[in-house]
N, C-alpha and C positions, 0 to 999 in steps of 0.2 A: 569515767564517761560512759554513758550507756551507748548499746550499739544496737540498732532494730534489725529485726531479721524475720522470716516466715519458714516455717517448717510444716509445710502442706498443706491443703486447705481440705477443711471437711466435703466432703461430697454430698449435693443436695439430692435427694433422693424422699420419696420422687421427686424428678421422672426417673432420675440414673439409679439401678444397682449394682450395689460395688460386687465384681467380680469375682471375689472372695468369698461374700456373704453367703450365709448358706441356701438364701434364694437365688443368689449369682451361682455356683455351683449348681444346683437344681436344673436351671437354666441349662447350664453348661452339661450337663448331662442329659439332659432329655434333647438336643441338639446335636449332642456324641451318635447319642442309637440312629437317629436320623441320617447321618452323615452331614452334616451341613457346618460341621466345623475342622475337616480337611486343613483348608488349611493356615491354620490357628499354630501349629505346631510348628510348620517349616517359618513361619513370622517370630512367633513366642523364642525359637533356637536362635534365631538373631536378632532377639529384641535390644534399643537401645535407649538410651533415655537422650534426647536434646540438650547440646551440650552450651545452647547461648539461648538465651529467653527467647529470640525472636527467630530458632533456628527449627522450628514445628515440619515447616516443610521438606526443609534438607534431612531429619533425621527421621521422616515420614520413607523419603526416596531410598535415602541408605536402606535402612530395614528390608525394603522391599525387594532391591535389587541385590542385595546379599541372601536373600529366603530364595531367592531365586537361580541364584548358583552363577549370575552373570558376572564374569570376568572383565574388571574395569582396564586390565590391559596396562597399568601402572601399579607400584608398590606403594602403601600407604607409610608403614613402618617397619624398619627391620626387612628383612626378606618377603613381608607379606603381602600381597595384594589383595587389597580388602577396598570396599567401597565405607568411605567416609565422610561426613559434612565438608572437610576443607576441600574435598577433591568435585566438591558440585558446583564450577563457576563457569559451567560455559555460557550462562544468558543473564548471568547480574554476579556483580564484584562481590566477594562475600564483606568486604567491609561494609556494603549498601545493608545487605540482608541481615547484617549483623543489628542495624541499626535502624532501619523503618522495616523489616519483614519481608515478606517477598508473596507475590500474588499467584492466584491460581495459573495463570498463564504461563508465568515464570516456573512455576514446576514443572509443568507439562514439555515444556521448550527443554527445560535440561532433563527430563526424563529421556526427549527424544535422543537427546545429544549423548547419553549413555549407550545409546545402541540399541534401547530395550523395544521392545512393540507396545504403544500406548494408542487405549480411547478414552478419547477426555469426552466431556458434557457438562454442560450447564444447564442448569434445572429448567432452564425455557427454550432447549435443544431435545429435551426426552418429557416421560413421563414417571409419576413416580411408580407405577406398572411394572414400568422398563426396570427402571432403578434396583425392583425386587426382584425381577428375575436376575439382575447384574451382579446383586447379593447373594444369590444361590449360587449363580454358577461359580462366582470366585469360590464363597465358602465354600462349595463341594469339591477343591482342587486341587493340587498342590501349585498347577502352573498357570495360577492365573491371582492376582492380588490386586485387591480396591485401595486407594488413600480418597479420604474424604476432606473435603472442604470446607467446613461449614461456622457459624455462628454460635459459640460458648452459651450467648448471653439466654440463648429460647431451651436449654438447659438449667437453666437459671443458676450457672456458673460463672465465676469472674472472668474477666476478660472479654475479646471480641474473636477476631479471626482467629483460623487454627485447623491443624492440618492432623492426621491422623491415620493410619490403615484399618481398615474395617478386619476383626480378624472371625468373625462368625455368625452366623444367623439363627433361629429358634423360629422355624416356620408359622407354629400352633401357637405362639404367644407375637407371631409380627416382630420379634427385637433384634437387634443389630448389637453386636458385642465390639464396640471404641475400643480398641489398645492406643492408649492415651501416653504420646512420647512427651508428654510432661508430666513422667513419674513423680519430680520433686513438688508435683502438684495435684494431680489426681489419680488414683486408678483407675486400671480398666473396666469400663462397666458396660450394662444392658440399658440401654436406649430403645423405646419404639421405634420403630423405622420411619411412622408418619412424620414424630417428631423429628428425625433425624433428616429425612425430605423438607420439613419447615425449615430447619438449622441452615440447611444449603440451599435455601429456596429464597436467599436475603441477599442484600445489597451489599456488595466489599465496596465502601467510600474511598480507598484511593483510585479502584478504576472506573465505576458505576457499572460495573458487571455484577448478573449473578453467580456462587458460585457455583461448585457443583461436586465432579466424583468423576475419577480415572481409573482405569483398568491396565495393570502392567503386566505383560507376561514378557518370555524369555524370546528374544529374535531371532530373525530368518539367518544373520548373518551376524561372526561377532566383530566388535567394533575394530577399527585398527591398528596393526602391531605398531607400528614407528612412528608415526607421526600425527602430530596431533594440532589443534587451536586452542592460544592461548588467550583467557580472557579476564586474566587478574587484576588489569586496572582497565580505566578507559581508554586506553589507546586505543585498541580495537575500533571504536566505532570511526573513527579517521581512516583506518584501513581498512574495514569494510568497506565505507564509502569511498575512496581510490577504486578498491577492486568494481563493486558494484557500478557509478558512474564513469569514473576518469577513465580508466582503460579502456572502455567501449568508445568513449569521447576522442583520448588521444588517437588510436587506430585507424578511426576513419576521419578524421581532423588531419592530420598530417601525413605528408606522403611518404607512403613505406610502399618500397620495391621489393624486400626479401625478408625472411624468417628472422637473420640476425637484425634485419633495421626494427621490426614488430619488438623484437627482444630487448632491443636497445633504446627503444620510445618507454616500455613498459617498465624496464630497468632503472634509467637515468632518472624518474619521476615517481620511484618508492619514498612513501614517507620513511622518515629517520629511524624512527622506532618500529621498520618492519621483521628485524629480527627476531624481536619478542612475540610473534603474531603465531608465528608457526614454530614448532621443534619437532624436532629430534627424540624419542624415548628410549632411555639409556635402563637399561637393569640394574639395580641398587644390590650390595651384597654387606651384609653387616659383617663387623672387624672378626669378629671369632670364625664367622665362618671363611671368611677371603680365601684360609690357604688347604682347605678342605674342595675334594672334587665339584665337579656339578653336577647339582641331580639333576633324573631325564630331562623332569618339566624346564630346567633352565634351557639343560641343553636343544630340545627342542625349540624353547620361545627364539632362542640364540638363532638356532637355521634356520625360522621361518622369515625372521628379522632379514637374517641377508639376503635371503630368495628375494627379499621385495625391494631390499635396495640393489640387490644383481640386476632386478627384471627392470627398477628405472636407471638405472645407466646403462641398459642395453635399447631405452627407446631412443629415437630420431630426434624426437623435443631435447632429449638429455644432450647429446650431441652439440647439438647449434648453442644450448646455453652454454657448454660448456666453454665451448671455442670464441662465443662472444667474452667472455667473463675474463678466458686468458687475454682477449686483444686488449680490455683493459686495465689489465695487473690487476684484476680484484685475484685476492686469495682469502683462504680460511685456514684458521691456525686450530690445530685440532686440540694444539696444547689450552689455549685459550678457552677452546669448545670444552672441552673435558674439565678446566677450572669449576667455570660457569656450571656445568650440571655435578662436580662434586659439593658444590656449595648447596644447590639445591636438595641432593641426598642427602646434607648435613641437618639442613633444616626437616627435611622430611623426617628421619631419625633420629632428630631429638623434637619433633611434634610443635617446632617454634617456630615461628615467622616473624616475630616480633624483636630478633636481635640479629645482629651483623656478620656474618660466614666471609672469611676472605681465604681462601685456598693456596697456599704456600709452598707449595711442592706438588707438581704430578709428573706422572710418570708412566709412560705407555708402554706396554710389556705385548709385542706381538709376540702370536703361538703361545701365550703364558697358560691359554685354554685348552680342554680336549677336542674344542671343536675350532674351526677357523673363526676366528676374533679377536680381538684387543682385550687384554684386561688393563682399563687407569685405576692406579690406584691415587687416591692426595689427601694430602695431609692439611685437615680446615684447622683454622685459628679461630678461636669464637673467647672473647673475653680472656685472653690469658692462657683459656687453656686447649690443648688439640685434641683432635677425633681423625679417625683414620677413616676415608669412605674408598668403598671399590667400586668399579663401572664394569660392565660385559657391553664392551660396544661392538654391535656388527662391525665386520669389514666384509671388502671385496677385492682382489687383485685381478688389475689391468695390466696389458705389457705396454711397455714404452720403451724410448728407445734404450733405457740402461737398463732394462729387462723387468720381472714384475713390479707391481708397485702397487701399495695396499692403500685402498682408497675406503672413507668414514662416510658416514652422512654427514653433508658441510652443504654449504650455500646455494653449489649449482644443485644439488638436489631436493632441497627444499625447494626451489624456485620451481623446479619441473612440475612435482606433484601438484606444488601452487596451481600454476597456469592450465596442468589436466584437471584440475578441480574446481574450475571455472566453466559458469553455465558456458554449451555452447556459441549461444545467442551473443556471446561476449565479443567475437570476432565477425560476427555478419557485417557489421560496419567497410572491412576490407574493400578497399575499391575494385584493384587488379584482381581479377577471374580465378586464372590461374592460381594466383595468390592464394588466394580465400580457398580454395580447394585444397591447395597444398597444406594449409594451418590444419583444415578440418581433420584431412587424416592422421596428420601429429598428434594432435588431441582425441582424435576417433578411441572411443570404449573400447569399439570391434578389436582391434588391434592390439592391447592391450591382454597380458597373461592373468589371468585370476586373480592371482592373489594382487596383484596391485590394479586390478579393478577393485577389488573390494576396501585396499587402503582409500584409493580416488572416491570414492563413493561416501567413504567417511568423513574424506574431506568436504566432500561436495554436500552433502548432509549438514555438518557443521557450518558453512558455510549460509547454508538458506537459513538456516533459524538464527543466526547472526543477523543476518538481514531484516527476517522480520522483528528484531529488537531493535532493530536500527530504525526502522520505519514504524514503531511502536505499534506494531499488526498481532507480538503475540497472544494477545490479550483477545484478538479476533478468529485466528487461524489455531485450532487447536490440533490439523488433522500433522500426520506423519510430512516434512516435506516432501515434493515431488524432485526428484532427479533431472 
């Protein structure tokens, strides 16, 4: 039986030449003397080829934000933190974008959601003036990187939408040098830039926007140690909308006289699946290495980690949740906790998501560390056969009355950062004076040590572009959210 398949497509040329060619070289060297292809090199070190046909944009973003030295604050595989397609779902499921693509907007939004500094545009927001000078100054740079938006077809190559980072410019000939992440399809080539302005100057038919061309460099601030938004299926959009309307609804809806009644409104009326919403980020360590020390960088990530969970269980918010949460026998099982994210390290390190992890054994080893922490180790079951995964989970010790006592990130601490990561404006509802005063300063930034301003910030970040995907705005609001 025959079997059909493509192994490249020729490259039509003109307009495009192939980057190789020794007019593409020529190109590339007369570009060199100039300086205008900077930074071609920190992109080309982390070039990647698109690893799902319809994944242009996610492996447009990766490229970029790895050329860029940003720290995604999670392990991709094995020990490494590396920025890669499965790990870009904070504003669409990656099953969606696996399977209809993903829009300019939608990159932009999880651009933001990495942490990075972006300016996006659409060709009826600039000029194409602008656009050349937006192309010099990235290609002159190492710390600043263009992904382009545009239309295949005015190319006169297959296809339609399609994402890309621009990695150079050729002043004296006007051309823009595509690094095209779909190697298995074309190489990178020299484009006019008019042409390349026509290409994104078009209509994407599933939003009726035009597209356009973003600029990513490296942030003021890096993204969050511990905890994070999840957004792997659609749940989310049910607990956004909770967070967004219902809370502000219930608060000034119902009579609350104290902190734990506000707690206890907000708490009894979480949908089911709000577990999944927010986590916990645990340090992965692969099996050869587990019983070998930790190097700095661990040990470092390890104490920054508990500085931020020390700093929210020493707020007043943490407090009141906590003492509400006892009044009603909720607990967290750390064993449970620590299952659930050795399954996820299983899947992480072995690269699959598409089979079944059940976690058969764990086992929490205080002090197993050089530094104060937990090590879990567990033992997954996948198919018959096991994998050993390790965790470096912050702790913190409290005293109580049988004296210290080592406390995880678990529920009521999640809940805190929740509720400080919530606009303001969430609680103005409050009737009682007093009241509403008293919440303000709980939740007050002022108040609030560094480092867990900047985790709450992240949250509160991830939180507005949730929103605006929920309210289908990101396709309108391209800028940074406001705080």
């Amino acid at each position: 039986m025959a079997t059909a398949g493509l192994y490249r497509r020729s490259l039509p040329s003109p307009p495009a030449i192939d980057f190789s060619s020794a007019e593409g070289k020529k190109i590339f060297s007369e570009a060199l003397q100039k300086g205008t292809v900077e930074g071609f090199f920190r992109l080309i070190s982390y070039f990647q080829t698109q690893s799902e046909p319809a994944y242009c944009g996610l492996a447009s973003l990766s490229v970029v934000l790895n050329a860029l030295s940003i720290d995604p604050g999670r392990k991709w595989k094995g020990p490494w933190r590396w920025f890669n397609e499965s790990m870009l779902d904070c504003c669409e499921p990656l099953e969606v974008v696996k399977a209809k693509g993903i829009s300019f907007g939608k990159v932009v939004c999880l651009a933001h959601c990495t942490g990075a500094k972006v300016e996006a545009f659409r060709t009826n927001q600039t000029t194409i003036d602008d656009f050349r000078n937006f192309v010099m100054k990235c290609s002159s740079s190492e710390n600043c990187h263009m992904i382009s938006s545009y239309d295949r077809g005015v190319f006169k190559q297959t296809g339609s939408d399609h994402f890309s980072p621009i990695g150079g410019y050729n002043a004296e000939r006007d051309m823009a040098l595509i690094l095209d992440v779909a190697r298995f399809k074309y190489p990178p080539h020299w484009v006019p830039l008019k042409l390349l302005w026509e290409a994104m100057d078009s209509i994407d038919q599933s939003t009726g926007k035009r597209r356009g061309f973003m600029l990513i460099s490296r942030p003021h601030r890096e993204p969050g140690l511990l905890y994070t938004l999840c957004c792997k299926d659609e749940s989310w959009v049910n607990i956004a909308k909770y967070l967004k309307e219902d809370v502000p609804r219930l608060v000034s809806s119902q009579h609350v006289d104290s902190v734990e009644k506000i707690i206890s409104v907000v708490f009894k009326s979480l949908p089911s699946n709000f577990n999944t919403f927010i986590r916990w980020v645990a340090e992965i360590r692969i099996t050869e290495n587990a019983k070998e020390n930790l190097s700095a960088e661990e040990k470092s990530r390890l104490n920054l980690k508990q500085v931020v969970l020390k700093e929210v269980h020493e707020t007043e918010l943490f407090k009141h949740i906590s003492k509400f949460l006892s009044s009603v026998g909720y607990e967290d099982s750390m064993t449970f906790a620590a299952a659930k994210a050795c399954c996820q390290g299983a899947e992480i390190l072995s690269g699959c998501s598409s089979i079944e992890f059940c976690c058969r054994e764990v086992k929490c080893v205080n002090g197993a560390v050089e530094v104060e922490g937990t090590l879990v180790t567990g033992v997954v079951v996948c198919d018959g056969s096991e994998q050993n995964v390790d965790l470096l989970v912050p702790s913190t010790h409290i005293d109580c009355e049988y004296g210290p006592e080592a406390t995880y990130p678990a529920g009521n601490d999640l809940f805190t950062v929740l509720l400080l990561a919530l606009p303001p404006q969430t609680w103005s509802g409050i009737k009682d004076q007093a009241l509403l005063n008293e919440m303000k300063q709980l939740i007050s930034m002022a108040f609030l040590p560094t480092m867990l301003q900047e985790e709450v910030l992240h949250l509160r970040r991830q939180l507005q572009l949730l929103k605006r995907c929920q309210e289908n705005k990101e396709e309108e609001d391209l800028a940074a959210p406001a705080y």
